[in-house]
N, C-alpha and C positions, 0 to 999 in steps of 0.2 A: 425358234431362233437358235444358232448353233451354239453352243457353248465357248467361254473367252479362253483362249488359248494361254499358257501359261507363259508370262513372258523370262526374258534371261535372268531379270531381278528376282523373281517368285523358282525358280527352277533350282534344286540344292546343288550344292559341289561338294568335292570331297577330297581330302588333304589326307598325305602321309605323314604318322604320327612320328616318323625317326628324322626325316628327311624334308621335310614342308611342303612339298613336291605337291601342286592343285590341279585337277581334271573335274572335265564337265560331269562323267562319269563314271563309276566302280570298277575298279580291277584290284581281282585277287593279288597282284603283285606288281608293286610300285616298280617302273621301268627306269628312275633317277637312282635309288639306291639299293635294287635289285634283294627289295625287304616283302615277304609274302604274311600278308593278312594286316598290312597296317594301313590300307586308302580306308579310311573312314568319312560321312557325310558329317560334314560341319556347316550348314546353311546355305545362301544363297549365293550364287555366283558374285564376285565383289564389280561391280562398276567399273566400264573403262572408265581411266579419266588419265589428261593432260595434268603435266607440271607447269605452271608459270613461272618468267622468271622472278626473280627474288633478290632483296638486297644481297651485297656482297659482304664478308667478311672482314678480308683483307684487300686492296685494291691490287691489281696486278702491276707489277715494278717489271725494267727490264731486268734479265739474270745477271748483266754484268753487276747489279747495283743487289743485289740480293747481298744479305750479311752471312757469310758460310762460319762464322765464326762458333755459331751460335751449333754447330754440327762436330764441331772438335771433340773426335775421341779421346775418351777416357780410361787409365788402365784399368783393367778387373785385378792387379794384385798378382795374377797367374800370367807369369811370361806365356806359356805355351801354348793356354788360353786366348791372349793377345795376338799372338803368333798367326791360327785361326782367323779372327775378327776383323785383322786387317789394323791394329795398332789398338784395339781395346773396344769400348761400349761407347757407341754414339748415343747423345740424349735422345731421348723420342724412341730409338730404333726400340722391335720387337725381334727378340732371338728364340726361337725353336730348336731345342735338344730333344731328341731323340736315339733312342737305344735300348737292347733287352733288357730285362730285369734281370735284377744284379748285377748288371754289368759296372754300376759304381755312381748313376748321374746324381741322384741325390747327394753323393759324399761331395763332388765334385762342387756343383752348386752352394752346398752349403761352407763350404772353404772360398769359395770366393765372395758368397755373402758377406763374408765375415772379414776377407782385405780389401773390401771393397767398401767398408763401412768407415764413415769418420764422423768428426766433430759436424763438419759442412756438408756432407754427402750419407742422410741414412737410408738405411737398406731392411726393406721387409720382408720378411719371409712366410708364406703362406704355404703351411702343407695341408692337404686333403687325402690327403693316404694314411698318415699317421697320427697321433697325438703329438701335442705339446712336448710333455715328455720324452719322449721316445725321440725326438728330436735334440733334446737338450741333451742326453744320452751319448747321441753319437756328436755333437758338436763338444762335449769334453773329451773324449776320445782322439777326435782329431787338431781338438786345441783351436777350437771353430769360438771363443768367446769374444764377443766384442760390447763394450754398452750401448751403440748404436746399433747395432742390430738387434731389427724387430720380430719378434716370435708368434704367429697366429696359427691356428689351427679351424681352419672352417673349410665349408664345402658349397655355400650358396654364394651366389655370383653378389648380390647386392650385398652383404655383410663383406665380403671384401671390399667392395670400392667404399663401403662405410671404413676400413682401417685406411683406406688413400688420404681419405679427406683426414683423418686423425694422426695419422704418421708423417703424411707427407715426405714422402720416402723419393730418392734420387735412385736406385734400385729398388725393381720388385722381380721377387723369383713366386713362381707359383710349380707347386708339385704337387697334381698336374695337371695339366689341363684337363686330360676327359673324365675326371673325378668331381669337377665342379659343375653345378646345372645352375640354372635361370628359372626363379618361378614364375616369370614369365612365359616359359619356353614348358609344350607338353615334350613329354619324351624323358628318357630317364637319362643318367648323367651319361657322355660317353658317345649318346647318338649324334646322328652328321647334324640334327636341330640345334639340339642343347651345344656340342663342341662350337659349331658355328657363331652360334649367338654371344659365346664366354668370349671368344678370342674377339670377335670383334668388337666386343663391350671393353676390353683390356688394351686392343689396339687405339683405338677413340681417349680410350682416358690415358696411354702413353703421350700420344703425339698432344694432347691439349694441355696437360702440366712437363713435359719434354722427361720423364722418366724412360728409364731404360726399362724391359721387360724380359725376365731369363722365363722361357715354359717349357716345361717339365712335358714330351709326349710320350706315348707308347708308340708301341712297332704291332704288326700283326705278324704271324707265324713264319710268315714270308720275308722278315724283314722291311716291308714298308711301313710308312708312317699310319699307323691307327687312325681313320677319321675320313672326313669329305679332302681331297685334293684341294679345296678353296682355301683351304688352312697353308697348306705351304706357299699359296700367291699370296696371301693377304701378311705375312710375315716376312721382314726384310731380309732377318739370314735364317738358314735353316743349319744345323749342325749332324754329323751323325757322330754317335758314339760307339766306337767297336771295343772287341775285345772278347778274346776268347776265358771264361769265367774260371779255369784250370790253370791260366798266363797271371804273369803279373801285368804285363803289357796293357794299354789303353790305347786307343787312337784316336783323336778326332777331327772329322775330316768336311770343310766346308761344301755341302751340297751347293749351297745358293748363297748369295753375298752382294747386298746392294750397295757395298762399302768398302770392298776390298775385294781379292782374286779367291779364287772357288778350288786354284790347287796347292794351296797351303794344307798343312797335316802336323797335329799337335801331339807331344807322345805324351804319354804321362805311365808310373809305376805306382799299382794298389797296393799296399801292404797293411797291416794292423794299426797301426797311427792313422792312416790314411790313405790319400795320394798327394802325390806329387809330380812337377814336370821331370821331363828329361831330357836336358838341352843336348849331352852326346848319348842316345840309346844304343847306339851300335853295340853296346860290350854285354847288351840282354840277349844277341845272337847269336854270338862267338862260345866260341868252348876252347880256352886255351889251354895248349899240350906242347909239351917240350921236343917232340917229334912228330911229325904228322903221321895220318892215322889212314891204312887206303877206304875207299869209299866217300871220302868228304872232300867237299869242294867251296869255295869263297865265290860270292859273289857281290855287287852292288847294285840294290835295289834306289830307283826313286820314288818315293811318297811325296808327291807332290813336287818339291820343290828342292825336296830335303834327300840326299844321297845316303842310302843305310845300307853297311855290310853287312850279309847275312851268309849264315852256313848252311850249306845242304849235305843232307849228306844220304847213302843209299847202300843199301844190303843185299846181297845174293846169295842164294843157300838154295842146296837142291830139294828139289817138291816130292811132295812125301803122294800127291793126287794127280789125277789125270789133269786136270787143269790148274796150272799153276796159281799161286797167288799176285795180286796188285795192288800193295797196299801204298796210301800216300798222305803225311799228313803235315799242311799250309804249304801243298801244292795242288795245281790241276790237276787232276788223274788223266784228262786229255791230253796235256802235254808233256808229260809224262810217258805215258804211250806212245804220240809221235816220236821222240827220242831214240824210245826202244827199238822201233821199225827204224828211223834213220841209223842206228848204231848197226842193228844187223844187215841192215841190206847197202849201205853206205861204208859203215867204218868195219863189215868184215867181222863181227864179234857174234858169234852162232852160237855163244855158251849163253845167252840171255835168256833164247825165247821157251825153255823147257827149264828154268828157273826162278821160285818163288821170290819178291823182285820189293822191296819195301826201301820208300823213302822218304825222308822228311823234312822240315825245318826247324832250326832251334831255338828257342826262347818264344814258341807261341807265333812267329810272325806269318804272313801270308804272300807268297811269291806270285803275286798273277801276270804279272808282266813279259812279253816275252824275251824280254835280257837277262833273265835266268837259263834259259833255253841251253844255252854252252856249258855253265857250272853244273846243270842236272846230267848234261848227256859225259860229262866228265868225269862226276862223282860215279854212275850207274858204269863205265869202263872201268875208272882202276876198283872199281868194288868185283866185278867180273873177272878180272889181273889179277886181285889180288895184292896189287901194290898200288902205296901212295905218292900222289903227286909232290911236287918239288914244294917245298915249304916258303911260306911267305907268297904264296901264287891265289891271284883273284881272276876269273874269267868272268867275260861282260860281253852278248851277244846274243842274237836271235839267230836260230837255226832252221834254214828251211828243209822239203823235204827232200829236195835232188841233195841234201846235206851240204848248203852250203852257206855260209855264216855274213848275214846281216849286217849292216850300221844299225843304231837306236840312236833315241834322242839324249844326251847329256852327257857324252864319252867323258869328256872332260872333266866336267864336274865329278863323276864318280871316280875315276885317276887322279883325282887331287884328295876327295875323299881317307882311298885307300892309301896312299901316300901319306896321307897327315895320321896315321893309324900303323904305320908303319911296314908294311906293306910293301914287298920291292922288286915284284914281275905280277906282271898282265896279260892276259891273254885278251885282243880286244879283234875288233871288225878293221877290214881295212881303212886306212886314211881316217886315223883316229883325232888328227887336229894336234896343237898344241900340248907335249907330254909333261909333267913335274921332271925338277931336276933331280937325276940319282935314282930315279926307277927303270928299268930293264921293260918295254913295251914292244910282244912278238902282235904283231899282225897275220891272222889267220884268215884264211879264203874259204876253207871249206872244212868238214869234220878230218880229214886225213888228215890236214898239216896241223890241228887241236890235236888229235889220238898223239903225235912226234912226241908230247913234252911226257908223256907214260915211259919208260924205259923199255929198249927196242926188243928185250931180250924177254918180257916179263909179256910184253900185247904178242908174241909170236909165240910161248906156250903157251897161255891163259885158252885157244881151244883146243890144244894136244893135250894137255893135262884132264880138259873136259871129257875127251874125248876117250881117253884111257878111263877116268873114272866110269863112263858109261859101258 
């Protein structure tokens, strides 16, 4: 008689130990979270089976009769902060900050801990990265004391929600997430298992007592959020935090926002006490001089919502190599380039392309947008001149490559901007809309009638004199 076949219940399966990930079976490398040597056999295939239904919770209301009330944002303390979230921290909601290390999120967090704490409203603090200590350290430092804020230091997922039930906290920050595991959960702290498990154990216990939740993520090398992608849908706003570690400059900038708009942009300035917001940042760009300087140009940038003047400014000196230098820093080096080619083959300026060519931004900021495009190709001519543009002068436009000069979105906004900044000629795109009163507004069509505001006598030697010195 033949022998009984092994059925699906009696047959092993095998689970990835970072990722959960189940096959009938063995492969050297898990195809969910592209993890090699972690499908291990853990028993028997588990049993289909059917959900039934089940009492309900809560019965279902129409939405007109729903209480929104009970959803009313709350300040975190930090305008700029605010600014971001869309009027502050909704109860229940879960926020996700992310950003490199030392870029500042711990200070951050713990400063709002700490105005976010009161008599009716306490706030916990959970680090897994540090000690106790070492925490109370930097929160005198930045003047972070409050008696309602709660201080822990642990890294096991059920000894935290063991401090919920005992603080019963209105805020909880956790720093950070992929530091804390589940001993429930194999895998070590950090994997898409364990990350998985934490946030959704933190999400559950937000929305059931209506606590707010700040989590503290990591970035991977690339810049993206350290972790399984389930982690950014399963949290309502996701945050990033920039910032170049050299600047004082901060930014934070809403990825996702189940509560407000997603292009809001928070600035904030690190220094030794701390951070702080910055409700006008414009003056961390600027380099003010009592004459203007050639090679530097003004422009206004939008972050979000928010109009910032910023400076560029650029260098030419003759190359000492065969191929000249490009150097460029919080700018695109691509658009950059295009510039260069539109300036020479467009605006006529030949002394460019055999000259070692560096340009930059001031105070740390980052111009990606392309209505910098006019202020770069502006600053890189009178730096080529040799002479500087008309003082009190911002350029705002996008530059194509037959050299001819764009509308962008916000004219306006950024001409009131620079206006309120004092500021009293523009260089802008045609049919700019609506101008402030008392500012001087040329409308430019193409880079030829932009090069006019250079002095006519300085763009007509700037390649004879190249020319002679070659």
């Amino acid at each position: 008689m033949a022998a009984r076949t092994k059925t699906a219940k009696d047959r092993p399966s095998y689970r990835c130990t970072e990722c959960g990930w189940t096959t009938a079976k063995w492969l050297g490398r898990c195809p969910e979270c592209q993890a090699w040597g972690t499908v291990e056999e853990f028993g028997g295939s588990p049993a289909v089976r059917t959900t039934a239904a089940g009492r309900v919770s809560t019965a279902a209301l129409p939405i007109g009769q729903v209480d929104s009330r009970q959803a009313t944002a709350r300040s975190t303390g930090v305008g700029e902060l605010d600014r971001v979230l869309g009027g502050g921290l909704v109860p229940g909601a879960v926020v996700l900050l992310a950003g490199e290390p030392g870029v500042g999120k711990s200070t951050l967090l713990l400063d709002v801990a700490a105005k976010a704490a009161s008599e009716d409203h306490r706030t916990l603090y959970v680090t897994a990265e540090e000690s106790a200590s070492q925490v109370r350290l930097r929160a005198d430092r930045i003047r972070a004391i409050d008696d309602h804020l709660y201080l822990a230091a642990e890294t096991d997922l059920s000894a935290v929600l063991g401090h919920l039930d005992a603080v019963k906290p209105s805020l909880l920050v956790l720093d950070s997430v992929q530091t804390v595991a589940s001993p429930e959960i194999e895998g070590a702290p950090g994997g898409m298992a364990q990350v998985r498990e934490v946030a959704g154990a933190l999400i559950r216990a937000s929305k059931e007592r209506g606590m707010s939740t700040l989590l503290v993520g990591h970035v991977t090398k690339e810049g993206a959020i350290a972790g399984p992608r389930l982690l950014e849908h399963l949290v309502d706003v996701v945050l990033s935090f920039e910032g170049d570690r050299h600047a004082r400059l901060r930014l934070v900038r809403g990825v996702k926002n189940r509560y407000g708009a997603t292009d809001e942009v928070g600035c904030f300035e690190l220094h030794d006490e701390g951070i702080t917001g910055l409700a006008d940042p414009s003056g961390l760009f600027l380099t003010r001089r009592d004459e203007p300087v050639p090679g530097t140009c003004l422009t206004v940038t939008l972050e979000g919502k928010r109009p910032l003047v910023a400076e560029v400014q650029a260098l030419t000196v003759d190359s000492q190599i065969p191929s000249p230098r490009r150097t460029t820093s919080g700018l695109e080096t691509s658009r950059v380039s295009m510039m260069l080619a539109v300036l020479e083959q467009r605006g006529r300026i030949s002394s460019l392309g055999k000259r070692d060519i560096y340009s930059a931004t001031v105070g740390g900021v980052k111009l990606s947008e392309p209505a910098a495009d006019l202020a770069v190709a502006l600053a890189l001519a009178s730096a080529a001149s040799d002479t500087p543009l008309p003082k009190n002068l911002v350029a705002i436009g996008e530059v194509g490559l037959a050299g001819e000069v764009r509308r962008v979105t916000g004219v306006q906004r950024r001409l009131a901007e620079a206006h309120r900044l004092g500021f009293t000629h523009a260089l802008v795109p045609t049919d700019p809309g609506k101008v402030p009163a008392g500012m001087k507004v040329t409308e430019v069509a193409n880079m030829g009638d932009a090069l006019r505001v250079l002095p006519r006598r300085s763009r007509a030697q700037a390649p004879q004199e190249e020319g002679a010195r070659r």
